[in-house]
N, C-alpha and C positions, 0 to 999 in steps of 0.2 A: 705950452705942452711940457714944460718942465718938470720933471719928479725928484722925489729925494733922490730915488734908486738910479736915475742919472746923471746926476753930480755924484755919486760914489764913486760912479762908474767912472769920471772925469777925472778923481782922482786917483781913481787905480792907475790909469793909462797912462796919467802924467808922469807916475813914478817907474814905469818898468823900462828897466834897463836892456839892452839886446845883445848877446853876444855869438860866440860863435860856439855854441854846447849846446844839448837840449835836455829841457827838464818837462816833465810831464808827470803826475799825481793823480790821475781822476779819482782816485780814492778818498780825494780832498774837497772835491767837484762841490761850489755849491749851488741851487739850483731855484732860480728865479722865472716870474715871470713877467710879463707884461703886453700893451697894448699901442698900438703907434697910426695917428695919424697917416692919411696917404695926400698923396701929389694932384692928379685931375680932382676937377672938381666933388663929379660924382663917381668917383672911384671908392670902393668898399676898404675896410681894414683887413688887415692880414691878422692872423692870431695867433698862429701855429709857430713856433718860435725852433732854430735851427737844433742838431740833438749835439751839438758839440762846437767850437772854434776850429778854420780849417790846418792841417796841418799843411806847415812849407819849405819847399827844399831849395837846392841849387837855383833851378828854374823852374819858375812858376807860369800856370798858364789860365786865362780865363776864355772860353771858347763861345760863340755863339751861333749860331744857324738856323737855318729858314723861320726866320721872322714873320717875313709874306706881308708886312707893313704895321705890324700891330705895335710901334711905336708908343703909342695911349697906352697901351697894357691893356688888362681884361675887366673893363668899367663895371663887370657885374658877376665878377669871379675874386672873392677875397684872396684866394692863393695865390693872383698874378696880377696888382692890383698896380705894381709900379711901372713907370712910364720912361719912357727914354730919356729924360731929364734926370731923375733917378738914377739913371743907369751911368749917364757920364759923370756923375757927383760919386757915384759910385769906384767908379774906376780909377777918377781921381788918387780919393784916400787910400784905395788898394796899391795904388805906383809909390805913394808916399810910404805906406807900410814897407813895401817892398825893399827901397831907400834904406826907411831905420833898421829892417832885419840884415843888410847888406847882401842881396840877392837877385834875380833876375824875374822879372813879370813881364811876358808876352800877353799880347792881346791877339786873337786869331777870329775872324768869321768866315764861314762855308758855306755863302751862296744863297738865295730864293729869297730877295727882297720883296716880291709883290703876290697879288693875285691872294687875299687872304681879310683883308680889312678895308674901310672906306681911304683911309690916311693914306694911301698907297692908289686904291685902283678911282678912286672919282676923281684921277682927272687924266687926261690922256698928251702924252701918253701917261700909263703905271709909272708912279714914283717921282714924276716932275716934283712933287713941291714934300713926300715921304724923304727921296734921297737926300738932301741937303742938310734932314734932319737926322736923320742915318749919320752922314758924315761928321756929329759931332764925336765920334770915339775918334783917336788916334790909335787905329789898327797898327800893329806891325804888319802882318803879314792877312791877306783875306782872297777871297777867291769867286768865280762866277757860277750860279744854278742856273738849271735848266728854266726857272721862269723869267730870265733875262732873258731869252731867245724864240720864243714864242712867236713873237711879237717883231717884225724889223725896228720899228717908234723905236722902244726901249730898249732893243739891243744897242743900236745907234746912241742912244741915251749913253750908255753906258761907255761908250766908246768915244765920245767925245767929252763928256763933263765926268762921270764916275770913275774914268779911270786914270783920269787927267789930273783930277785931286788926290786921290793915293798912289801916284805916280809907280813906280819900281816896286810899292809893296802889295800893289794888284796884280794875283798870278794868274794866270789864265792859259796854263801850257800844253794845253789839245785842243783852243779855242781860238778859233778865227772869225775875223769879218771882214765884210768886202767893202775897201774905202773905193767909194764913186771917187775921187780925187785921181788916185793912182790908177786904177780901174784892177787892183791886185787887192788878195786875201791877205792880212794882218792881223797880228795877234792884238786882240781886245784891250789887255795887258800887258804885265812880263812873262817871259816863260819861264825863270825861276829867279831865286835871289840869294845874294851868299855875303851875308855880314854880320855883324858881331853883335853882342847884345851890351849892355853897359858896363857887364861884369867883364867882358871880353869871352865867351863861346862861341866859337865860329863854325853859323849852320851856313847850312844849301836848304834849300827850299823850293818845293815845287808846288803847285795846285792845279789837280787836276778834275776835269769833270768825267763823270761816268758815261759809256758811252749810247749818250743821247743821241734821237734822230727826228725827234718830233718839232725841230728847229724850223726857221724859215728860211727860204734861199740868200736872207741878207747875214749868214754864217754859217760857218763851216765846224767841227765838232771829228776831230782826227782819234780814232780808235788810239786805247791806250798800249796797245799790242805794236799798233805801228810808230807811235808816238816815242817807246823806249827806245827804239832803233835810228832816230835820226838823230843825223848829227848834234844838231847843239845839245840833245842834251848827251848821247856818249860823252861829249866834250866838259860837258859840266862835272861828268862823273869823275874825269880823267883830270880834270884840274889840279893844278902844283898847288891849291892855296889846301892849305892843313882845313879838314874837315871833323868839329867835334861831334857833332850831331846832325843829324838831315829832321826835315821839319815838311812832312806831305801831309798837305792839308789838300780837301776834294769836296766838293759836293758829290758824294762818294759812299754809300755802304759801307761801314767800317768791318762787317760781320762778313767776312769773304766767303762761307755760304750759302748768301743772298745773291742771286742770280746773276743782278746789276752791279754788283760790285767788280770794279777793278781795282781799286789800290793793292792787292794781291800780286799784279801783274806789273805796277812800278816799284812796289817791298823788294820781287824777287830780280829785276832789272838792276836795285843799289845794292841785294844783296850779293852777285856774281862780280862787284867791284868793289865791293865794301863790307865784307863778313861780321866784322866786328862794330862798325860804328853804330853806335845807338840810332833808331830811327824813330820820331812821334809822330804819329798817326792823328788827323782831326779830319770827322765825315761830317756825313749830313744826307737830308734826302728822304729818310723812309721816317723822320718826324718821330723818331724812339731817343729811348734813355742806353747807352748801349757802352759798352767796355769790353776791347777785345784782345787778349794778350797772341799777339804775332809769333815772335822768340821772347829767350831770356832777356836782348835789349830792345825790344821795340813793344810800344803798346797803340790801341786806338780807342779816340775816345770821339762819341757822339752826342751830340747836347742838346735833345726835343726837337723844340719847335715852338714856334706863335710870343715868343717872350712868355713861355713857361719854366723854360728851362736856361739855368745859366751854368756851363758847365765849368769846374775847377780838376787841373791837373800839377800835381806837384813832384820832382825826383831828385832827387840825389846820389853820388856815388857817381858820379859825370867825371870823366879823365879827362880835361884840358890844360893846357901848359898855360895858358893865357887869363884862367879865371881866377879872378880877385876877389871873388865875395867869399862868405861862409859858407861853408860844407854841408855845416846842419844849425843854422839859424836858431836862438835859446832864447827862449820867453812863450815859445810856438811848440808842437808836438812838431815833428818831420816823419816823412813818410816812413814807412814801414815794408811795406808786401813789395816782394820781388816780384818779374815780373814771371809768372807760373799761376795756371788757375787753378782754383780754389779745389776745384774736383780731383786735383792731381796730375791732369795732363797739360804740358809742358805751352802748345801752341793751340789759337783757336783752330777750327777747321778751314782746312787749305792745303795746299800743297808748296810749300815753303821751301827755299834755301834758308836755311838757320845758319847762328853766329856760331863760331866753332871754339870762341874761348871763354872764360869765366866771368859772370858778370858780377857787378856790384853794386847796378843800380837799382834802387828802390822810390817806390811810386806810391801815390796815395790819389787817387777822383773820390769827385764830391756833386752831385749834381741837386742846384741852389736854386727850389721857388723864387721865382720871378715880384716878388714884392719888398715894400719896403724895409719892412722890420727886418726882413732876410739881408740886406744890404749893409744898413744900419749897426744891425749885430756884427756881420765880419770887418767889415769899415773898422770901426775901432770900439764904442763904447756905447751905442745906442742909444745916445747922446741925441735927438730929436732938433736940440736948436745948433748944434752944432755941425751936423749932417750935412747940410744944404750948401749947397754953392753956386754964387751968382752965375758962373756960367749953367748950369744945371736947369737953377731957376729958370734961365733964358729960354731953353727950351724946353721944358715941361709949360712958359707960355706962350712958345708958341706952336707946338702940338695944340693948347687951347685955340688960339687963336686961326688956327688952320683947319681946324676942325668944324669952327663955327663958319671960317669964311666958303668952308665946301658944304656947308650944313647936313654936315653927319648926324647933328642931334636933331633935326626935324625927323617929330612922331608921327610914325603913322600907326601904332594902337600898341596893346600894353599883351604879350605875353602871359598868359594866366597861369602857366606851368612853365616848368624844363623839361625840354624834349631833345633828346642824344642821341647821336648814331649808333654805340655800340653799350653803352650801360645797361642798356633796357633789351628783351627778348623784340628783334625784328616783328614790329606792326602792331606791339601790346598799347599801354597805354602811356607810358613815358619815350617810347620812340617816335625819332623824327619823322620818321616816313608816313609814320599813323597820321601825322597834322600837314604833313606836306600834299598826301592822297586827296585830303576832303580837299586843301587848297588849290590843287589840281584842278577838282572836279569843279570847284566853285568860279574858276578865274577862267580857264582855257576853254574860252567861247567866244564860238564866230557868228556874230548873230545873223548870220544868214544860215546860216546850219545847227542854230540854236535844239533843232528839236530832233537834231539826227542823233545816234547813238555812236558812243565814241569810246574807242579806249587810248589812254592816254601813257607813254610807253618813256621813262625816262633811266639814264645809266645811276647810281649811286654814285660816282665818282662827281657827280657836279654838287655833292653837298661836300660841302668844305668842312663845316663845323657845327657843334650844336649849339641849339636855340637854349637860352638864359630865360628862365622868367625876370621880367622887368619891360621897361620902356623895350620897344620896337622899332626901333630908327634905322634912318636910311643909311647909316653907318652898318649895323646890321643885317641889312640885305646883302652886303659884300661880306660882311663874316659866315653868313648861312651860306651861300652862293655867289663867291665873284665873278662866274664866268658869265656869258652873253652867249648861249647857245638859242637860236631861234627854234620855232616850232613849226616846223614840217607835217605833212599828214598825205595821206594817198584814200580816197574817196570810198568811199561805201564796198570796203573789203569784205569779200565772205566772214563770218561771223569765225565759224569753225577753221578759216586759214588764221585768221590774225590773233585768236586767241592761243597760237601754236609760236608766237613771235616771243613773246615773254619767256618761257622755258629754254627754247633756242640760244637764245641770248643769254641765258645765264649757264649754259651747258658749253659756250662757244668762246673764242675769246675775248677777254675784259676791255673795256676799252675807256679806262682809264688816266688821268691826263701824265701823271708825273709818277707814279709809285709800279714797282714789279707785283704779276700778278702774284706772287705768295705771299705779299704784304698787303694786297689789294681791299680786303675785309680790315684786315687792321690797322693802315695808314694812320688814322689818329683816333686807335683807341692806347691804351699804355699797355703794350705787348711790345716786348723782346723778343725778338727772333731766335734766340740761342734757348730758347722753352720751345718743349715742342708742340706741337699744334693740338686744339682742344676744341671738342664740336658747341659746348655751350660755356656754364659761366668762368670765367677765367679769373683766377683768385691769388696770382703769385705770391709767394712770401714776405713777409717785411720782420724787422726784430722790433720787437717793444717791450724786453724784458731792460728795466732800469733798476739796479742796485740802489740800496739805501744808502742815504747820505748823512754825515752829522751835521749838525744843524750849526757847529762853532768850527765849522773846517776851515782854517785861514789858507785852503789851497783857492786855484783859478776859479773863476766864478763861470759858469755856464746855464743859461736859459731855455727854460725848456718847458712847453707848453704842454698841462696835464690834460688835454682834450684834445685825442688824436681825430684830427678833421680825416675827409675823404682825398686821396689823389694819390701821386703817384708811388708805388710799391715795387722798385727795380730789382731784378735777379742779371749780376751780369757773369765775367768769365774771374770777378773777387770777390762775389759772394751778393750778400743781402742788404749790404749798409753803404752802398752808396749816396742813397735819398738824405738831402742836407737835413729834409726835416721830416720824422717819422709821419707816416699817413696811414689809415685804413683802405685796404682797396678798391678802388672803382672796379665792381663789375665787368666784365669784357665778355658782350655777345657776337657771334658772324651773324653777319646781313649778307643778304643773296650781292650779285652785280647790276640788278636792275628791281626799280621797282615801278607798277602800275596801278592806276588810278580809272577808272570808269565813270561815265556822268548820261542823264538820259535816256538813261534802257527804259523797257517798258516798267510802269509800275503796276504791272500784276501779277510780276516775279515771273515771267517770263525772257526769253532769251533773247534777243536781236535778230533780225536773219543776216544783216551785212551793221558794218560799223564804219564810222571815220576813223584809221589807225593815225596817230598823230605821237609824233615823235621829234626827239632833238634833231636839229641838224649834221650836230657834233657824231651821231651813230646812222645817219642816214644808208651809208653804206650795208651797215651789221643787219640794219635790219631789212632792205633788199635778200640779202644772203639768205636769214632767216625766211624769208615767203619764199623764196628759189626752195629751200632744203623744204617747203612744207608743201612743194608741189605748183606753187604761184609761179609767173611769168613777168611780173612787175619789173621795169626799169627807172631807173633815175627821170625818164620823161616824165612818170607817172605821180614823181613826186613836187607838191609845189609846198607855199608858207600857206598854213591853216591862219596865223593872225599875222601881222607886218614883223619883218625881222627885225623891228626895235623893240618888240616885248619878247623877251629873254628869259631865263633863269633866273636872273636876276631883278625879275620884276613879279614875276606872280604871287609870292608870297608878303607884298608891301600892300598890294593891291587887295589882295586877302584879310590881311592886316587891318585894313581900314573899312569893308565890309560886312565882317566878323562881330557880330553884337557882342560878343564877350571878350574878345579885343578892344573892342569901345568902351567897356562899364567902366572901366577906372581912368580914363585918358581925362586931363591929362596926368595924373599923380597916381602912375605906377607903380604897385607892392614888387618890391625886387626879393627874388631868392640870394642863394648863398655860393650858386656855381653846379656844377656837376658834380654829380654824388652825391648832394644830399636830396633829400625827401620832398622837393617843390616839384612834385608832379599833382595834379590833379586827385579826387574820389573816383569821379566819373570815369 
């Protein structure tokens, strides 16, 4: 995989020198391209090449969050193609950078290991044999989500092996569990941490989760309102050791007008003791692209989701007595934008104690498609054979290797389109729910009641993600659907009550597993919450105005791919150019909170007089409520399983899969599309 244009490259990098100045020319810019091999086997290429090298300062930070197991990367999405092996080869070269610029690189994650990909949820519990491979980063600092707690298995999990291997730099400081040993609640983690970086900055550090309640009795989840108030951490605050910066990292809303958000309420807790000390912000949670300026010193940054998103935060302008590195690192652009947004007001929205003196730090985010070339490129020189590293190697095989032994790749039929949650108008012809209905209707039978009429009643919140055209594997039924909600039903309901259950429920409240209802529609489409809400296509901005270049420009050299693919297009509180690599926008439609499927009516186009109502488990309650408010008397005695509670959610659309004549035609050598947002939907 060798090219000329990478041995150039090999030898640019061998010769640049670093110091402590910065020099930057984009006027010199010259501008390449190229095409790079990927990692799994059947992982697509990336092509989209980044719109610049990032800029870097004092300290540097690389952030990641809610993963939910996608470790493999996205086997049939070119923009998120690289794999967690990738990603520690990755990190690598970026520490070493760091090294030759004489500067500080943090590594941070925010929580939601599982519940999202096969890598993760086929084996029980979540993340047995995902965590181990997880833990090839050397995190600094990282913290617990709400789908560690779900579950006692894997909360446990976590509390005895996950947090025993990042010992002190797992924070976990509003989160308990109950060890059966002592017969007493413990924290999971640490509740904070206070040490130096290599350069010498001396933070605090806290991580908190938002205040979750959908836990199970084997933890405990202490509001962050009462959380600021107890002792250890008052004590933390009040500590004699010199404090240069605080570092509150959360599975947390960074956007403190998002309902669930608290980190608001620990900002204004360090700022009544700590006015002036720089504070970084790192969230997670609502699965966005998001940048939130606090005050002049404090910023927050949040970094997708699914190994889409890899987020970069850079600043300088840091007052420490103790730091030895470079100021503003020379060979590199350094940051720029103070921390003020872009519109001219000062903080996001909130209600803040601010810093009351002059600040001087400046910040630069960058948020980094999840693939190789993207890695590659910042790494050093895109340099293909040089990239790779045997620990890397190790495990990108064995994510292979793990993959096969759960047999994620057994087909059960071939996808003939892309079908999405939010790109496509709710129920047209490229949405989920349109292929999910028929597969409703086609799967959810009891054949003892095969010829009754039925309608079939499920929440939006149990699709996780959209359908790829390509193969259809059992790794896939956990990316489309990882939960295991059984199916319930209550017998030969009046026609006209239970067709009043669906409306009800999407008029009533949501009942979805992890995300606030005013992110609920857009959980995982690419919407920013700091836009305000819009009833159809949602088309945020992006820049893709590029200045001409001379062709003999002996300035930096930058890569940049003249074919803007589809994805992500972020508007944060700095404006439009966060996205590492320019995209056109995906689409963004609202989908109702439930959607329903019907099978069996008569076929003379008429009505039913009574129907089977069959529904998740997961809403059994909601929709009691719903017949109560539609005049019904129905109680929970009245509701039993329509099929055995081992066919789930996570099984009807496999099952479909494999009875689907046009999921059969091409098995086993499936046409794969190109990802979300582009044009692999169906005529029909």
């Amino acid at each position: 995989m060798k090219s000329p244009f990478g041995i150039a490259l090999a030898g640019l990098f061998s010769t640049t020198a670093y110091a402590c100045e910065s020099c930057e020319h984009p006027e010199r810019d010259v501008v390449l391209t190229r095409n790079v091999r990927r990692m799994q086997p059947d992982a697509q290429n990336a092509s989209s090449l980044p719109r610049a090298p990032l800029s870097w300062g004092q300290v540097n930070f690389l952030h990641t969050t809610d993963t939910h197991g996608w470790l493999e990367g996205h086997i049939k999405e070119k923009n998120y193609g690289a794999d967690w092996g990738d990603f520690v080869t990755f990190v690598r070269d970026m520490r070493r950078k760091a090294d030759a610029l004489d500067v500080d690189l943090l590594v941070v994650d925010t929580g939601d290991l599982h519940d999202g990909a096969g890598l993760s949820d086929a084996t029980s519990p979540n993340g047995e044999l995902s965590n181990p491979i997880f833990e090839n980063i050397n995190y600094d600092v990282l913290t617990i989500g709400n789908h560690e707690l779900y579950v006692s298995a894997i909360t446990y999990e976590h509390f005895y092996n996950f947090s025993r291997h990042y010992g002190d730099r797992y924070l976990t400081s509003n989160v308990q569990v109950y060890n059966p040993n002592t017969s007493t609640y413990e924290y999971i983690g640490k509740t904070h941490r206070y040490f130096s970086t290599p350069k010498g900055i001396r933070i605090m550090s806290f991580g908190v989760l938002y205040d979750f309640t959908g836990n199970s009795n084997a933890s405990k989840v202490i509001p962050a309102a009462e959380m600021v108030n107890q002792t250890w951490f008052q004590d933390a605050l009040h500590t004699h050791e010199p404090i240069d910066m605080f570092l509150l990292i959360g599975h947390n809303p960074v956007r403190p007008s998002v309902s669930t958000s608290t980190l608001d309420t620990v900002f204004n807790a360090i700022r009544a003791v700590h006015p002036n000390v720089p504070i970084q912000i790192f969230g997670g949670h609502t699965h966005i692209r998001d940048f939130a300026v606090y005050d002049d010193k404090t910023t927050a940054l949040e970094s997708g989701r699914y190994c889409e998103t890899l987020g970069w935060l850079s600043m300088s302008g840091l007052n420490s007595s103790t730091y030895t590195g470079c100021a503003n690192p020379a060979g590199v652009t350094n940051p720029t934008m103070p921390a003020i947004k872009v519109n001219g007001s000062s903080t996001a929205t909130g209600n803040f104690t601010t810093s009351n003196t002059t600040s001087n730090l400046l910040y630069s985010r960058r948020y980094l498609d999840w693939n190789r070339l993207t890695f590659e490129y910042h790494a050093a020189g895109s340099q293909v054979s040089t990239f790779d590293s045997s620990k890397g190697l190790n495990v990108t095989s064995n994510i292979t290797t793990t993959r096969n032994e759960l047999n994620l790749t057994s087909l059960y039929g071939c996808a003939p389109q892309t079908w999405c949650i939010t790109c496509a108008p709710f129920l047209s012809n490229g949405s989920i729910y349109t292929i999910l209905t028929k597969a409703l209707s086609a799967t959810i039978v009891n054949d003892t009641r095969a010829d009754i009429s039925r309608l079939i009643v499920l929440n939006t919140g149990s699709v996780r993600f959209d359908l790829v055209k390509g193969p259809f594997t059992y790794d896939d039924s956990f990316i489309v659907s990882p939960f295991t909600d059984g199916f319930q039903y209550i017998p030969d309901v009046p026609y006209d009550l239970a067709v009043q259950v669906l409306p009800a429920l999407d008029a009533g409240p949501y009942e979805k597993r992890s995300v606030s209802p005013a992110l609920s529609r857009r959980d995982f489409g690419f919407y920013n919450p700091s836009i305000p809400e819009q009833d159809d296509c949602f088309d945020p901005p992006s820049t893709h105005a590029q200045g001409s270049l001379s062709k003999r420009s002996p300035g930096r050299i930058v890569r940049r791919e003249t074919t803007v693919t589809p994805g992500y297009t972020t508007t944060d509180d700095f404006g439009t150019d966060g996205d590492d690599t320019i995209h056109s926008a995906i689409p963004d439609y609202t989908v109702p909170d439930n959607f329903q499927a019907n099978a069996s009516f008569p076929t003379n186009g008429t009505l039913p007089d009574t129907v089977d109502l069959i529904f998740l488990d997961y809403i059994a309650t909601d929709v009691l409520t719903a017949l109560s408010g539609a005049g019904a008397s129905y109680t929970i005695d009245d509701v039993s399983y329509y099929l055995p509670n081992s066919f789930t959610t996570n099984s009807y659309l496999p099952a479909y899969a494999k009875q689907a004549a046009d999921w059969q035609a091409d098995v086993p050598n499936c046409p794969v599309g190109l990802g979300v947002g582009y044009n692999d939907t169906a005529t029909a």
